[in-house]
N, C-alpha and C positions, 0 to 999 in steps of 0.2 A: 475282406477288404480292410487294409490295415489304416485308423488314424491317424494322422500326425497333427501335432499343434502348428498353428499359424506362424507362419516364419517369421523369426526375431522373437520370439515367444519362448521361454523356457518352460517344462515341465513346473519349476516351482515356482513360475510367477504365474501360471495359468490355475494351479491350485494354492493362492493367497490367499484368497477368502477363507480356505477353511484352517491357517494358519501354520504351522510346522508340524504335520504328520510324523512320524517317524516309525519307522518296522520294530524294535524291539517293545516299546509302548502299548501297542494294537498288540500282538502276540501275547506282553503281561495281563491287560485287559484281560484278553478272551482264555487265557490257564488261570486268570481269578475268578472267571465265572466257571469256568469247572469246575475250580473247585468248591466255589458255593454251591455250584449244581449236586456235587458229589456227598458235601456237608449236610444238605438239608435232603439229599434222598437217605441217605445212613439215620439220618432223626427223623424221616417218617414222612416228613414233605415231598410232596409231588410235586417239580415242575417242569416245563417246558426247557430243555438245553437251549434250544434256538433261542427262544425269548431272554434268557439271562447272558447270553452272545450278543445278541441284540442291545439289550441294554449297554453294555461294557462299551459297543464299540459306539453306541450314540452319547454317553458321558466322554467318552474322548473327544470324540468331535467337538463336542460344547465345549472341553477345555482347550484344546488346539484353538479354535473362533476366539475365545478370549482371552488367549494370549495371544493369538496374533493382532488383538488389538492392543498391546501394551510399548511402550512406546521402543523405538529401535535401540539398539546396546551397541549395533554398527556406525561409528562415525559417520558424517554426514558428508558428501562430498565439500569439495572448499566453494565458499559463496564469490562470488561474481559482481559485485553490484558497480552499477554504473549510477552518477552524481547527475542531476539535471544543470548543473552548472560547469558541466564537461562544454567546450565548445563543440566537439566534434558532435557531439549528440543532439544538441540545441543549439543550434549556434544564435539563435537572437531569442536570447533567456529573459535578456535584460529589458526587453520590448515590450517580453509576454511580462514579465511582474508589473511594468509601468499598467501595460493596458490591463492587467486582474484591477490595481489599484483604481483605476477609473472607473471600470465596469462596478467596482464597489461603490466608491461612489456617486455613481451614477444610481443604485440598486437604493439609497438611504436620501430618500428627497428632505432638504433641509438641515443636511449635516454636512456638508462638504467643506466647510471649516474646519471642524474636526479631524476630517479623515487622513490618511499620509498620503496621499498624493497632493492637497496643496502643500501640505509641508515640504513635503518631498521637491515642489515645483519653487518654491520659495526659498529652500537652501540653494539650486541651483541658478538660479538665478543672482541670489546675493554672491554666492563663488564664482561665477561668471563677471559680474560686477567688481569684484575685485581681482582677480586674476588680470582682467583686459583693461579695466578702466582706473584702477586702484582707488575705487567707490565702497561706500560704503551703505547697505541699503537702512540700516538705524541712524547712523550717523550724519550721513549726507540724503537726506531727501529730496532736497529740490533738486540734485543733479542726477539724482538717480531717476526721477520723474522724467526730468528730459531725455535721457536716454532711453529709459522705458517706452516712457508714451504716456499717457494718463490715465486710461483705461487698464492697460496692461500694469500698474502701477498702483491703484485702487484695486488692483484683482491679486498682488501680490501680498500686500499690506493690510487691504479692509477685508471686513468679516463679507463673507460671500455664503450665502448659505446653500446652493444647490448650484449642482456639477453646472459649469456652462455647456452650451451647445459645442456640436464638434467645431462648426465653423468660427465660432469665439477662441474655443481652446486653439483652433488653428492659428487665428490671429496672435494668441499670447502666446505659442512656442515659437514664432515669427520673430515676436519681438523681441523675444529672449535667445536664439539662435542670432539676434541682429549686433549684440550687441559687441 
């Protein structure tokens, strides 16, 4: 009954592990243990052919294993990579960084002044305010106030220390969507 390797399988990916064999290598091997074989029966020593065969073809082995672990000389195929700011792959990228930035800070209780997502919400808002209203949110306060709302306006401006609730945040993207 004759084997065959599993189909899609080559012969020399099926013996990888033990590295790049080759026929003339094994063959030098095993005519250099004759002739140590040959060397030390002429000076007197006895020993086993088989064993000094033996030996030759398991030091090859060991050298094939570690050179097949050295790293490849064959070019690599060409890389592939795809950007996570590809729209077709992600298409709402810009969604997932806002909500990573929230879920941060939401994760750091009493730093949410710090963190970029109010800054983040607070540039947006002041370019919204000038874009639409041509406001200014340093410059013009009290009208920026009115448009905002008061709340939404002390959240943009005063120290806030910890993420609002989603239904707050809902109200302040609300009234920054409104304007």
């Amino acid at each position: 009954m004759r084997r065959e390797a599993p189909q899609g399988i080559s012969v020399r990916e099926l013996l990888s592990p033990f590295g790049r064999v080759r026929l003339w290598p094994a063959v030098g091997a095993v005519a250099l243990a004759v002739f140590a074989w040959a060397f030390a029966y002429v000076g007197g020593v006895d020993f086993a052919l088989w064993q000094l065969v033996l030996l030759a073809v398991a030091a090859l082995l060991a050298y094939s294993v570690v050179s097949g672990m050295r790293a490849d000389t064959e070019p690599a195929p060409e890389l592939r990579v795809h950007t996570v700011n590809e729209p077709s792959w992600r298409p709402f990228a810009d969604v997932n960084r806002w909500e990573d930035r929230f879920i941060f800070a939401e994760a750091k209780p009493g730093r949410f002044a710090t963190t970029n997502a109010k800054q983040q919400l607070t540039e947006l808002a002041a370019e919204r305010l000038r874009l639409r209203r041509g406001l200014s949110l340093d410059g013009q306060p009290e009208e920026c106030r009115a448009v905002l709302g008061e709340r939404t306006y002390l959240f943009l401006t005063g120290p806030v220390p910890d993420c609002p609730s989603p239904q707050q945040l809902g109200a302040h993207l609300t009234a920054i969507e409104e304007i």
